[in-house]
C-alpha atoms as an extended CHARMM CRD file, in Angstrom:
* protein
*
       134  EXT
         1         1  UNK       CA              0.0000000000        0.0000000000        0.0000000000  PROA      1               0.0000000000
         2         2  UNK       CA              1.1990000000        3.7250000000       -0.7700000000  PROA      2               0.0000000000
         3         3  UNK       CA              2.4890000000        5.9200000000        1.8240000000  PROA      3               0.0000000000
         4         4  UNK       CA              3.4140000000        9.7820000000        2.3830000000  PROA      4               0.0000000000
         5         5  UNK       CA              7.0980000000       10.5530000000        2.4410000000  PROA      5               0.0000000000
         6         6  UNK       CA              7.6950000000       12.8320000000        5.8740000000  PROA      6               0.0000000000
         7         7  UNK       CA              8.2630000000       15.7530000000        3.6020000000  PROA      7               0.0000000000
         8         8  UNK       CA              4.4110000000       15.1670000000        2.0660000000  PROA      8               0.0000000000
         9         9  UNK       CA              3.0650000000       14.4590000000        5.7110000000  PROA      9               0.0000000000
        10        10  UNK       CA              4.4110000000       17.9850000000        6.5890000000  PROA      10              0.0000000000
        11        11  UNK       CA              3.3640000000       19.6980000000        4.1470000000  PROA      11              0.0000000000
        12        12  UNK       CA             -0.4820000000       18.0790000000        4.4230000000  PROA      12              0.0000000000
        13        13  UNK       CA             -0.3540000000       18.7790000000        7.7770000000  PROA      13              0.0000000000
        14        14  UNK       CA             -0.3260000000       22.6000000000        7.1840000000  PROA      14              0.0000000000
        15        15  UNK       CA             -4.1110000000       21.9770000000        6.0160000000  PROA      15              0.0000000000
        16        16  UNK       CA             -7.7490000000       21.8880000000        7.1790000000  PROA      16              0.0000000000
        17        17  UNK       CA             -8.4510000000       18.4050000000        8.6970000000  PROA      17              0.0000000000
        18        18  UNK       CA            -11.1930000000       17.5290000000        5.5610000000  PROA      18              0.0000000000
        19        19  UNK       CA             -8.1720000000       17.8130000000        2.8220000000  PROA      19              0.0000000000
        20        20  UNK       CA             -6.0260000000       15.6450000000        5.3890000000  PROA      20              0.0000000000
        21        21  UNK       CA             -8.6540000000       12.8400000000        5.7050000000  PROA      21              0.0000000000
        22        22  UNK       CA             -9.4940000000       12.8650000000        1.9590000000  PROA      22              0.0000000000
        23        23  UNK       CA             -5.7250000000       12.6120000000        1.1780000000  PROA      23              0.0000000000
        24        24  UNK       CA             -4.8040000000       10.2010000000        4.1400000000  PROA      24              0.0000000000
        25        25  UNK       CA             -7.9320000000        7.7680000000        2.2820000000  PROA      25              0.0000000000
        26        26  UNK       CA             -6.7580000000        8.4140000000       -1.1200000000  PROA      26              0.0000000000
        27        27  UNK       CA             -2.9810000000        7.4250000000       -0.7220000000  PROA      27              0.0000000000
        28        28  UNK       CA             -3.9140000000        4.2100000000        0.5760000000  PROA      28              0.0000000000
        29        29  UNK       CA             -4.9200000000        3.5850000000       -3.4680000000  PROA      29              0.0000000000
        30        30  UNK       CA             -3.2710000000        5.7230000000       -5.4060000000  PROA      30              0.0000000000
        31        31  UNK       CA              0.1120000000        7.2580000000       -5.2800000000  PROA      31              0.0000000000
        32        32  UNK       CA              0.6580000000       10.4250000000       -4.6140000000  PROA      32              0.0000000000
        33        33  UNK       CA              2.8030000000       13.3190000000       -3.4010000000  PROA      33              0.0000000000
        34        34  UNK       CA              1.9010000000       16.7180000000       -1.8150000000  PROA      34              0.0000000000
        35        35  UNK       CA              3.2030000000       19.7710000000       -3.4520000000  PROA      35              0.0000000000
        36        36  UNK       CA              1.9930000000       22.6010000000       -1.5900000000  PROA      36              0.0000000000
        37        37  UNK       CA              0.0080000000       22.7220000000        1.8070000000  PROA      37              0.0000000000
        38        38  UNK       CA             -0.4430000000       26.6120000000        3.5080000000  PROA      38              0.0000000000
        39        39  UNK       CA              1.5510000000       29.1580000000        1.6130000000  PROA      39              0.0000000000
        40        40  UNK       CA              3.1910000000       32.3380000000        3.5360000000  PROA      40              0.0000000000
        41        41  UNK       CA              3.8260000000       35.4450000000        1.5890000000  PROA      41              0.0000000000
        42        42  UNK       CA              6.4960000000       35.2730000000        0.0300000000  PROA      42              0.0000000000
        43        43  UNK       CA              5.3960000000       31.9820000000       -1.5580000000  PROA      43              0.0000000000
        44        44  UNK       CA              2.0770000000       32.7680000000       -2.3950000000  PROA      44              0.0000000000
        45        45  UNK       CA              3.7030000000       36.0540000000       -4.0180000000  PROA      45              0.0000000000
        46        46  UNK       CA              5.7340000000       34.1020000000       -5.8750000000  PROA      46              0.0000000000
        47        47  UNK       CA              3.5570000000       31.8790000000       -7.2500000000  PROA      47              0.0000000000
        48        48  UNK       CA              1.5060000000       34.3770000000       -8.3700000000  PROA      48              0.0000000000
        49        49  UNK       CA              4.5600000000       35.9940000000      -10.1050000000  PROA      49              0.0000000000
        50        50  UNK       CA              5.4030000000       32.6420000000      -11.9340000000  PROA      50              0.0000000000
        51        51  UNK       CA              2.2990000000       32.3570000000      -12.8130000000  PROA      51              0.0000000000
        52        52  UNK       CA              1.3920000000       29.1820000000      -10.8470000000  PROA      52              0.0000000000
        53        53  UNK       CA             -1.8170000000       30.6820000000       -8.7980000000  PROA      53              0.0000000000
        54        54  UNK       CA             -3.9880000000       33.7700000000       -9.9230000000  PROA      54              0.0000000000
        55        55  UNK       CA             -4.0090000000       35.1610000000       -6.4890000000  PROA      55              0.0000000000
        56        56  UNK       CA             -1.6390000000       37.2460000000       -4.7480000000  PROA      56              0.0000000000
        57        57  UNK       CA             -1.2020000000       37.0940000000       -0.4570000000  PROA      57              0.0000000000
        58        58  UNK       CA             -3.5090000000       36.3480000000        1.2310000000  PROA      58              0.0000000000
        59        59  UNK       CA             -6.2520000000       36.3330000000       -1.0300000000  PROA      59              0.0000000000
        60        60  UNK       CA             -5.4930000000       32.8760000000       -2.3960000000  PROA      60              0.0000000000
        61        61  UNK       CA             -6.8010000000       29.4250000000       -0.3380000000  PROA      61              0.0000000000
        62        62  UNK       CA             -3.3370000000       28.0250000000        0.1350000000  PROA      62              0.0000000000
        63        63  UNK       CA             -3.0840000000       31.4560000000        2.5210000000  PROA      63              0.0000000000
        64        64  UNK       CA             -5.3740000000       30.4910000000        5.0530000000  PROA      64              0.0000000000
        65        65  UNK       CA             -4.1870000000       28.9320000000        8.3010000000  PROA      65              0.0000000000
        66        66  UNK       CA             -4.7770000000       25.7760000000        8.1370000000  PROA      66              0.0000000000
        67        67  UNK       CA             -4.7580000000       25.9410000000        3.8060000000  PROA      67              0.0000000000
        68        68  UNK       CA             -7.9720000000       25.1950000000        2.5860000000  PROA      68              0.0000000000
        69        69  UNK       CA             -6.4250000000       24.3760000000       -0.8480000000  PROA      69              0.0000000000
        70        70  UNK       CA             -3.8740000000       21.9230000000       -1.5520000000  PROA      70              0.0000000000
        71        71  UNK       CA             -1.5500000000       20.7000000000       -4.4850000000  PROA      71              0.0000000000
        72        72  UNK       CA             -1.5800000000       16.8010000000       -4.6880000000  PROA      72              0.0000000000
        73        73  UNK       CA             -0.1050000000       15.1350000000       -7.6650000000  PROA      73              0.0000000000
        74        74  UNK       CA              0.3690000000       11.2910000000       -9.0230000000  PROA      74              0.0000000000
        75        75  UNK       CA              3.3760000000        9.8420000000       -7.4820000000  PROA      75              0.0000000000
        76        76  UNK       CA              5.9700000000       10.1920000000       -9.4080000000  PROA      76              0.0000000000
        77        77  UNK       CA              5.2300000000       13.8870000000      -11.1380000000  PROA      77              0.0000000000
        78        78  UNK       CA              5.3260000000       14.2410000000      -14.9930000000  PROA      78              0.0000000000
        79        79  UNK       CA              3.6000000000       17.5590000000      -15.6770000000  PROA      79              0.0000000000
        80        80  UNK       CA              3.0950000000       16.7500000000      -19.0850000000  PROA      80              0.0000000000
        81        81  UNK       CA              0.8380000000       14.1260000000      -18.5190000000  PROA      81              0.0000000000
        82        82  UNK       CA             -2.5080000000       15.4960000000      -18.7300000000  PROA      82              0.0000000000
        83        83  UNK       CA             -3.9830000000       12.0310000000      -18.8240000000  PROA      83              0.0000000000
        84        84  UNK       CA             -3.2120000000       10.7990000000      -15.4760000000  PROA      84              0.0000000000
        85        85  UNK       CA             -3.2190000000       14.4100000000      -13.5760000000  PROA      85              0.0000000000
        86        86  UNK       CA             -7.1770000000       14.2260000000      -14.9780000000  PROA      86              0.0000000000
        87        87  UNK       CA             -7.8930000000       10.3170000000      -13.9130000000  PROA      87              0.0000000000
        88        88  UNK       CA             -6.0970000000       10.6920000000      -10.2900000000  PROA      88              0.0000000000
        89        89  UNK       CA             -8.2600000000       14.3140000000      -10.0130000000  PROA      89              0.0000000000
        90        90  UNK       CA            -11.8360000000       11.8050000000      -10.8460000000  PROA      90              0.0000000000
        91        91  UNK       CA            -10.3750000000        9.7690000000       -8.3320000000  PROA      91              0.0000000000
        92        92  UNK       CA             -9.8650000000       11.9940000000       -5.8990000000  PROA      92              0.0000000000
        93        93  UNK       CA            -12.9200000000       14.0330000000       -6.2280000000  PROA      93              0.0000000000
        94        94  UNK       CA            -15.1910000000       10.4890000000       -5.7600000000  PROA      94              0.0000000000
        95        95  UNK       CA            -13.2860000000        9.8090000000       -2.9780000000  PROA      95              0.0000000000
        96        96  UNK       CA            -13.9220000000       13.5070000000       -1.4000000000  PROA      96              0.0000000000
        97        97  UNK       CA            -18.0000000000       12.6920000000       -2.2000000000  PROA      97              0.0000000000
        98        98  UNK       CA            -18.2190000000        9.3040000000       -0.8280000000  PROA      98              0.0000000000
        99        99  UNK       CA            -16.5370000000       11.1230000000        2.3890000000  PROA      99              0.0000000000
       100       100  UNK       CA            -19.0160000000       13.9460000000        2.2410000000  PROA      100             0.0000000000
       101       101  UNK       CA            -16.2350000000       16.7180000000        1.4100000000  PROA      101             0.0000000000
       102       102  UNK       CA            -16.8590000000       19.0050000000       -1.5150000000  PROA      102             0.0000000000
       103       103  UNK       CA            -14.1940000000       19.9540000000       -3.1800000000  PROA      103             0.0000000000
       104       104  UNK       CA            -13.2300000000       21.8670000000       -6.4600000000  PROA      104             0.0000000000
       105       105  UNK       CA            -10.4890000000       20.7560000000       -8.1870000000  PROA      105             0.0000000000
       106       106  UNK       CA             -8.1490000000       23.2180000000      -10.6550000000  PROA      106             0.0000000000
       107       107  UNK       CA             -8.6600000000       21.2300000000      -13.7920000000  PROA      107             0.0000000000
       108       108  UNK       CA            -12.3260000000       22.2180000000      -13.5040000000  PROA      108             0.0000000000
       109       109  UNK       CA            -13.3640000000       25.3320000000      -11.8020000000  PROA      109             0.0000000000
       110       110  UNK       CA            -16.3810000000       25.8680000000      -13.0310000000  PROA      110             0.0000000000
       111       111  UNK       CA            -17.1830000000       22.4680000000      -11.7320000000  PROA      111             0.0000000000
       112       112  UNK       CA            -19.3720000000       21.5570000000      -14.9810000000  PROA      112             0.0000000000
       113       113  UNK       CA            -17.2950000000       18.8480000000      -15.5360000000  PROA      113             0.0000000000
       114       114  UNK       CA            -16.2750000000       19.9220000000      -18.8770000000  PROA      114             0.0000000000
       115       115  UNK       CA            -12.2900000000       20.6080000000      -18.6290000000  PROA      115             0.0000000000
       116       116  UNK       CA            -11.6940000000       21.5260000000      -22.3680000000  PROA      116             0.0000000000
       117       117  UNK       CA            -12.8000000000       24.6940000000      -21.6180000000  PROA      117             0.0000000000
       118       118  UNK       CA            -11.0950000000       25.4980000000      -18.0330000000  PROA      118             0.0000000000
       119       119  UNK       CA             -8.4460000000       28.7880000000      -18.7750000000  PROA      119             0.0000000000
       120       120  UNK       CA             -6.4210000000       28.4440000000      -16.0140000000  PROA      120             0.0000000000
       121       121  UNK       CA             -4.8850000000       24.3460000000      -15.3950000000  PROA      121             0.0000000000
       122       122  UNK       CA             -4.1320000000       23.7870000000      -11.9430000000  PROA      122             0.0000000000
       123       123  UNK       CA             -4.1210000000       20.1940000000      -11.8410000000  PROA      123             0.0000000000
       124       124  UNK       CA             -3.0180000000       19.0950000000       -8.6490000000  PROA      124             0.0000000000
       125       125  UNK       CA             -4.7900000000       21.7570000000       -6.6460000000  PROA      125             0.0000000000
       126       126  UNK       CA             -7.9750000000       20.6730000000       -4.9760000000  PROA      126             0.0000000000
       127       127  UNK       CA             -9.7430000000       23.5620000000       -2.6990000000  PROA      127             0.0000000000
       128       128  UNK       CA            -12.5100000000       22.9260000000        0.0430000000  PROA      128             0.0000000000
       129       129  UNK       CA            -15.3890000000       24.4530000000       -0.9160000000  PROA      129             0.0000000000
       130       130  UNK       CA            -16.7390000000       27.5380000000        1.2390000000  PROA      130             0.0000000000
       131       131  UNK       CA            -19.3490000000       30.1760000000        0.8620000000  PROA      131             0.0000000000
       132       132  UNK       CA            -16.3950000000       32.1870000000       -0.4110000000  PROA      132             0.0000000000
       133       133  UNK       CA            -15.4030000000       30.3060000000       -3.1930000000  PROA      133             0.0000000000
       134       134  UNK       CA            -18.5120000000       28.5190000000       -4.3240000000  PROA      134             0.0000000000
């Protein structure tokens, strides 16, 4: 069975206890790796800069404290397959709704479950939904 490296529990461990329950499930069945948990600053600044989130501090939801985003990838990372970023995102969003945790996932942000359309690919971010967001 899959595991978190020490460096992926820390990082989930920066989050709100829904993302850590969905994750702790879903790595039991599918390998993965956390990216990005909360975000200070000068990291959320800097992803913004690069171009990686479309928020600056502390307007994004890797800012809060604990993050209410995210960034979860297939273990081990290619980012230029679409493919499998897309079927471990379906398998992480049915795991979230079985658990009763709604999340929005960056591949789909409209959440209409058409992704050919979505301007902005963040696939291995998955948000909590909140009244601010929805």
């Amino acid at each position: 069975m899959p595991s978190f490296s020490k460096r992926s529990l820390d990082r989930l461990a920066t989050c709100h206890p829904d993302l850590i329950r969905v994750f702790t499930e879903v790595v039991k069945h599918f390998d993965c790796t956390v990216i990005c948990g909360h975000r200070g600053q000068v990291e959320q600044d800097r992803a913004f800069a690069e171009g990686k989130s479309q928020h600056k501090w502390p307007n994004g939801n890797h800012n809060a404290s604990p993050s209410l985003a995210v960034d979860v990838g297939p273990y081990t990372i290619d980012w230029d397959d679409r493919e499998r970023m897309v079927l471990f995102a379906g398998y992480v969003l049915g795991t979230a709704q079985q658990m009763g945790v709604p999340l929005r996932w960056g591949g789909n942000w409209k959440m209409d479950w058409n992704i050919k359309e979505n301007r902005f690919d963040d696939l291995t971010h998955f948000e909590l939904l909140t009244p601010l967001n929805t």
